[in-house]
BARO-585831 format. One line per field, with one value per residue (C-alpha): residue in one letter; residue number from 1; y, z, x. Coordinates in Angstrom, 3 decimals. Example, Ala and Ser with C-alpha at 12.3 -4.5 7.8 and 13.67 -1.06 7.14 Angstrom:
BARO-585831
residu = [A,S]
num = [1,2]
y = [-4.500,-1.060]
z = [7.800,7.140]
x = [12.300,13.670]
END
This chain:
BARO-585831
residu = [X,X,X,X,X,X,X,X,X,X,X,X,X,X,X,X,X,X,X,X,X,X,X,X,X,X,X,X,X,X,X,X,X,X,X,X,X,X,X,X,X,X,X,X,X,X,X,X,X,X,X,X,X,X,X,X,X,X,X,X,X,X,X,X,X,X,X,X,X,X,X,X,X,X,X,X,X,X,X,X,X,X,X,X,X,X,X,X,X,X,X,X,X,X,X,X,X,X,X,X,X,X,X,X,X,X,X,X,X,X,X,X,X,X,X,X,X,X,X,X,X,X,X,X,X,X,X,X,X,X,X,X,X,X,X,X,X,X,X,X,X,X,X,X,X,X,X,X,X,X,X,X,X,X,X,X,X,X,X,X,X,X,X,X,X,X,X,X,X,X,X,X,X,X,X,X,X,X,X,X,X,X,X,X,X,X,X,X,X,X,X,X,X,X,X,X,X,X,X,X,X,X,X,X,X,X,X,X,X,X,X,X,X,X,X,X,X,X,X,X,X,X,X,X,X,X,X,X,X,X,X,X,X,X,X,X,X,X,X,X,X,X,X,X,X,X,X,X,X,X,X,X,X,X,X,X,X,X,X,X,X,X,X,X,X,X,X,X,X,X,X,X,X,X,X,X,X,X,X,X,X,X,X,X,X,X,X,X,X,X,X,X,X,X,X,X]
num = [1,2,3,4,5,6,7,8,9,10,11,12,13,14,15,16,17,18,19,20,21,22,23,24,25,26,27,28,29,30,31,32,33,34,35,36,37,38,39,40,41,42,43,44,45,46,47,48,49,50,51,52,53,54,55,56,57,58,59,60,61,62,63,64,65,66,67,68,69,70,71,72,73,74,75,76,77,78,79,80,81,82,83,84,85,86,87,88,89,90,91,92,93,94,95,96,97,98,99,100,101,102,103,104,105,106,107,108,109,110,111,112,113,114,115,116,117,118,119,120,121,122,123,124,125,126,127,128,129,130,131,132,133,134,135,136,137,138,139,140,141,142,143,144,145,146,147,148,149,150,151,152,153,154,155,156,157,158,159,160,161,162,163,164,165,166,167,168,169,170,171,172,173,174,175,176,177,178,179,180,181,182,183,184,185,186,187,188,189,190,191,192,193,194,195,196,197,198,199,200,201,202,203,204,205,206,207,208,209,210,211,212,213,214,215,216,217,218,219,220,221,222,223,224,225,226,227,228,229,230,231,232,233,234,235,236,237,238,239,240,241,242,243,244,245,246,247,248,249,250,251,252,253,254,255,256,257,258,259,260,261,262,263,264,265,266,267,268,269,270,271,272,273,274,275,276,277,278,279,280,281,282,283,284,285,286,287,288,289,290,291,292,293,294,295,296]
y = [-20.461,-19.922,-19.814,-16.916,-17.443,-13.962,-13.744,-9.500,-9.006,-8.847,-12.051,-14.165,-12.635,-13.766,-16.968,-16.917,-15.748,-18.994,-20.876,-20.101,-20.635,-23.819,-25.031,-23.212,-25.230,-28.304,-29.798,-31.244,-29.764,-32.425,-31.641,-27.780,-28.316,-30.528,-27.658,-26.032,-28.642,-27.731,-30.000,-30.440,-29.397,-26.217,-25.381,-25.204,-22.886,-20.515,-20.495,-19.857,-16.809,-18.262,-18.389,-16.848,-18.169,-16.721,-14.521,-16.880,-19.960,-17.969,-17.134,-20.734,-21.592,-19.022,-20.164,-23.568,-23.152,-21.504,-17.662,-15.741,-12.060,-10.758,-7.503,-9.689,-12.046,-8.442,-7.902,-10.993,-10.538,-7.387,-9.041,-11.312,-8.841,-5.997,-6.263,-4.464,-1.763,1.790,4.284,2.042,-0.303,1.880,1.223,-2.534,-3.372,-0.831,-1.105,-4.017,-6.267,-5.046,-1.115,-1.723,-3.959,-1.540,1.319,-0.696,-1.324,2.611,3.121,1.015,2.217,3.271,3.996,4.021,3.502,3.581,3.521,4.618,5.158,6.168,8.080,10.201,8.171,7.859,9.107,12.208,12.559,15.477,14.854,15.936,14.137,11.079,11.489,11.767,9.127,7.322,8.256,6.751,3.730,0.303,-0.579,1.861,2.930,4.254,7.722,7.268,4.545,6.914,9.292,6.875,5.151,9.398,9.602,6.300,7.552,11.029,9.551,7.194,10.627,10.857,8.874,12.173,13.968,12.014,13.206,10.637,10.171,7.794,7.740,8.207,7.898,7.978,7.710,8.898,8.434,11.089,9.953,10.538,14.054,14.064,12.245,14.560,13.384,15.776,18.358,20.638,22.237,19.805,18.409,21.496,21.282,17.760,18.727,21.434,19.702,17.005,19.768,21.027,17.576,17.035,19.816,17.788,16.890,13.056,13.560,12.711,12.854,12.115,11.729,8.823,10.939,9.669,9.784,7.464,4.996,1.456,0.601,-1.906,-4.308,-3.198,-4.178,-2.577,-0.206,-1.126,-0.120,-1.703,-0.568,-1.264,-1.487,-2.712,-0.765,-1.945,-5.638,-6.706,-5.543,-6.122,-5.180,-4.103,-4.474,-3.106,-5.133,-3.797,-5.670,-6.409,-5.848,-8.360,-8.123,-10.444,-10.522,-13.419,-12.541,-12.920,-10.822,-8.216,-8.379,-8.368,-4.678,-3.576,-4.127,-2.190,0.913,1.357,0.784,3.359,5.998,5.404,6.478,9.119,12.561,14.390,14.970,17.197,20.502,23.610,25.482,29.223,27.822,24.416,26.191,26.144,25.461,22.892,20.037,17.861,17.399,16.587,20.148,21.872,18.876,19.319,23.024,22.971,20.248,22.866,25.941,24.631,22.519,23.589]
z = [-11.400,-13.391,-11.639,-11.254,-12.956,-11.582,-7.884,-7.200,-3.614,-1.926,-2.810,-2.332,0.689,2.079,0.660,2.885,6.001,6.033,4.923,7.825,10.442,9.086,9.652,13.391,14.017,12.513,10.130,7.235,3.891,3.986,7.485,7.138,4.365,6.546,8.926,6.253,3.681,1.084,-0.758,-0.322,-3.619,-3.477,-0.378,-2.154,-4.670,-1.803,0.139,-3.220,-3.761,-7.377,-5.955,-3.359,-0.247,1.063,4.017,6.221,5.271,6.295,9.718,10.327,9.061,11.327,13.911,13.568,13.612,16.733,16.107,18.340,17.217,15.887,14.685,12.405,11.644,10.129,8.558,6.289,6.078,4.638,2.465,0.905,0.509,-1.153,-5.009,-5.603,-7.613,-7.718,-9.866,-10.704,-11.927,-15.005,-15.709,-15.784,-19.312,-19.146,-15.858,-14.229,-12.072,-9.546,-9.919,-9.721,-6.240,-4.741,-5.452,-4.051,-0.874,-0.593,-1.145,1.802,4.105,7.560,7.626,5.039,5.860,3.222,2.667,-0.421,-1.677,-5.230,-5.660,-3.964,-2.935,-5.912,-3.636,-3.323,-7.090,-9.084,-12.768,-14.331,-11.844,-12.762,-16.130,-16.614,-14.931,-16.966,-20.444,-18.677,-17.881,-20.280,-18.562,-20.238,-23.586,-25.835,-25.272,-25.329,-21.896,-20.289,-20.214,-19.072,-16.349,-14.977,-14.957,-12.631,-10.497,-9.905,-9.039,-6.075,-4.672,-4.154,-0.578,0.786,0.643,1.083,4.134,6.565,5.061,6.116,8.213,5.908,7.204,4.361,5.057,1.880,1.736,0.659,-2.385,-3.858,-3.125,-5.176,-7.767,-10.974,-13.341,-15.975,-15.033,-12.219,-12.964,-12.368,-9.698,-7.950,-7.868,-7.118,-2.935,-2.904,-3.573,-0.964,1.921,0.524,1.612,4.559,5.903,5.718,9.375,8.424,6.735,8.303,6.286,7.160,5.431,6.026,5.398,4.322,7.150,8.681,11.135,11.896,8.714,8.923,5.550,3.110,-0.151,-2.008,-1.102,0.410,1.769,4.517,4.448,7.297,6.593,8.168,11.361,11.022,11.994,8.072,7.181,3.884,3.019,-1.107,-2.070,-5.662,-7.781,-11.195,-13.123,-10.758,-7.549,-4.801,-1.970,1.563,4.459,6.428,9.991,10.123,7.453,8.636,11.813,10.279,7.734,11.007,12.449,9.494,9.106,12.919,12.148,9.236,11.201,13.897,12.243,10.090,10.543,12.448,10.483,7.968,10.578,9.118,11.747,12.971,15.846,13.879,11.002,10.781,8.410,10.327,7.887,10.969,10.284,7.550,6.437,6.620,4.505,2.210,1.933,1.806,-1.407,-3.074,-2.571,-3.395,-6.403,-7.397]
x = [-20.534,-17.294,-14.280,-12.279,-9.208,-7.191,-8.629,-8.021,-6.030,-9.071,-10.527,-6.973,-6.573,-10.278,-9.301,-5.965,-7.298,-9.946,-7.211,-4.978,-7.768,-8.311,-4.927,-4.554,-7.897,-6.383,-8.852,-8.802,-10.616,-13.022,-13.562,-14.115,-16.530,-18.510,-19.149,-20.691,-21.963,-19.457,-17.335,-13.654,-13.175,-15.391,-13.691,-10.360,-11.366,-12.594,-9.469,-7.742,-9.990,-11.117,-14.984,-17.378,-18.650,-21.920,-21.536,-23.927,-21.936,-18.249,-19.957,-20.159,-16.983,-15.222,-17.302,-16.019,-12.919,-13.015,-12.482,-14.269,-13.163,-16.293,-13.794,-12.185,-15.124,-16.579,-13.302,-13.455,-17.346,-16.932,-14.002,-17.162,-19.619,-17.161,-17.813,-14.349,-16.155,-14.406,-13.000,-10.356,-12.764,-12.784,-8.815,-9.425,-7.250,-5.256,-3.562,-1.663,-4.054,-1.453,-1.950,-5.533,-5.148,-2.702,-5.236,-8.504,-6.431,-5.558,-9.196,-10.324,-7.370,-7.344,-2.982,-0.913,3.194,5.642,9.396,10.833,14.434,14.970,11.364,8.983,6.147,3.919,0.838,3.031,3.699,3.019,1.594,5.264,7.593,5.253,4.885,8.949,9.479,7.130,8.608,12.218,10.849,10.795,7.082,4.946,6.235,3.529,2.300,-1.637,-0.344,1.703,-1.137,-3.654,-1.133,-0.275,-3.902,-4.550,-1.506,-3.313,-6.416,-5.113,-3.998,-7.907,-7.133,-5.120,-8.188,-11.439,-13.469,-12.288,-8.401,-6.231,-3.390,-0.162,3.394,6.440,9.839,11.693,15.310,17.415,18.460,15.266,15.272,18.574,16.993,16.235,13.435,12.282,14.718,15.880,12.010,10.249,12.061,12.455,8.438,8.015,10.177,7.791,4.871,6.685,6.364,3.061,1.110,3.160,1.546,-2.022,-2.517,-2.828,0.308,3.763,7.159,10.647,13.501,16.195,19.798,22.623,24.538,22.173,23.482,21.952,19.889,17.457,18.517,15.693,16.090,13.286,10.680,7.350,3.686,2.227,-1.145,-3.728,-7.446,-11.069,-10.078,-6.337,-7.196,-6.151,-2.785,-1.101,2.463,2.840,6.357,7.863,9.789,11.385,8.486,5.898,4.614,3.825,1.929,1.854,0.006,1.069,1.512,5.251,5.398,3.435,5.268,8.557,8.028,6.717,9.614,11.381,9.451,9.665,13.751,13.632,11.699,13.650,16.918,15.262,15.428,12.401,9.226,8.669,6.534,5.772,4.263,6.142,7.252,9.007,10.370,14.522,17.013,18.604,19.414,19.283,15.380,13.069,12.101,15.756,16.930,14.612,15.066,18.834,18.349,16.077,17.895,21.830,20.728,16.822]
END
């Protein structure tokens, strides 16, 4: 069989994960493929993600190296077995191999935490915030793109609403609320649209004010996004030109440590019931509403 030569997410991180039990077990390649009659070499390309291993042959191999959670022997089973197929199979070519990752790990999610400074969280988008911000940016230029890459962003939104939706959390800092793309229009219904979904009971927003005190040093916004019951977690960080995602455990542990930082020093979430409503700007909502109503 062909090797793969651009392993998805999904496949480098099955490829990690064996990789990183073989090492806290502390054999050698040539070791770990004799557990399970597979070459050194083979055995390389698997932890790489740039070939399969049968799902019979990885229960040995986790067996031999001496895991004994069966949750998270199912986790990279169902790693194997997952052919990666979705609706964003049908933007393959047209999207970064990124966009398409970051939307097959939404797909699969079970929480979804985000921190964002300059834009509203693209799950959160509207079809005109995203499509102005789009036709300012130097990645997508031509027209026929933009419309295809607006399209892609409107379909992740699918998560939000599927029957048994994830967990999301956003913390949004202030800025972006300030930040006009398309004009005051379509800004002005970008916040609403911000409050709209917050209202989804899976939904929490807060916003990070300026006047914020004890900042956790974040340079650039991320996603940490938990999935197969939250026992795989893998943090999706933007970049002006690419995204990059990790899932190391000290990494993990470390943006965990962040976003529990950022909503720490936020203001209180984004709640629209009677009894919640005010136009305090000392909370998420009355922020919000004080942003739309002295400059929207």
């Amino acid at each position: 069989m062909a090797l793969r030569t651009n392993p998805t997410e999904r496949q480098r991180r099955l490829g990690a994960e064996l990789r990183r039990l073989r090492e806290q077990a502390g054999l050698t390649l040539h070791e770990a493929g004799a557990l399970i009659d597979m070459g050194r070499v083979h055995l390389t390309h698997v932890e790489g993600g740039r070939t399969a291993i049968p799902t019979d042959r990885l229960r040995r191999l986790c067996k031999g190296y001496g895991c004994t959670s069966v949750p998270f022997v199912e986790a990279l089973v169902s790693l194997a077995e997952d052919k990666g197929k979705g609706w964003w199979s049908g933007y393959k070519g047209d999207m970064p191999a990124a966009a398409l990752d970051l939307a097959e790990l939404e797909s699969r999610a079970v929480g979804l935490r985000s921190y964002e400074s300059l834009f509203i969280p693209g799950i959160f988008q509207s079809e005109d915030y995203t499509r102005a911000i789009f036709r300012v940016s130097d990645v997508v230029t031509n027209p026929v793109d933009i419309d295809r890459a607006v399209e892609f962003r409107m379909q992740r939104q699918a998560a939000l609403t599927v029957e048994d939706p994830p967990t999301v959390h956003a913390v949004v800092h202030e800025a972006a609320l300030h930040m006009r793309f398309g004009g005051s229009a379509t800004t002005r219904k970008q916040l609403l649209r911000l409050v709209e979904l917050a209202e989804l009971p899976h939904v929490t927003v807060q916003i990070l004010p300026f006047t914020a005190d004890g900042l956790p040093m974040v340079k650039t916004p991320f996603n940490l996004i938990a999935s197969h019951g939250g026992i795989l977690e893998t943090i999706q960080l933007d970049h002006a030109s690419q995204s990059m995602f990790l899932h190391d455990p000290d990494s993990v542990a470390q943006y965990g440590r962040h976003f529990d930082r950022l909503r720490g020093v936020a203001l209180p979430p984004v709640d629209t019931s009677p009894s919640a409503i005010s136009h305090d700007v000392r909370d998420s909502l009355g922020l919000i509403q004080h942003i739309l109503y002295s400059h929207y």
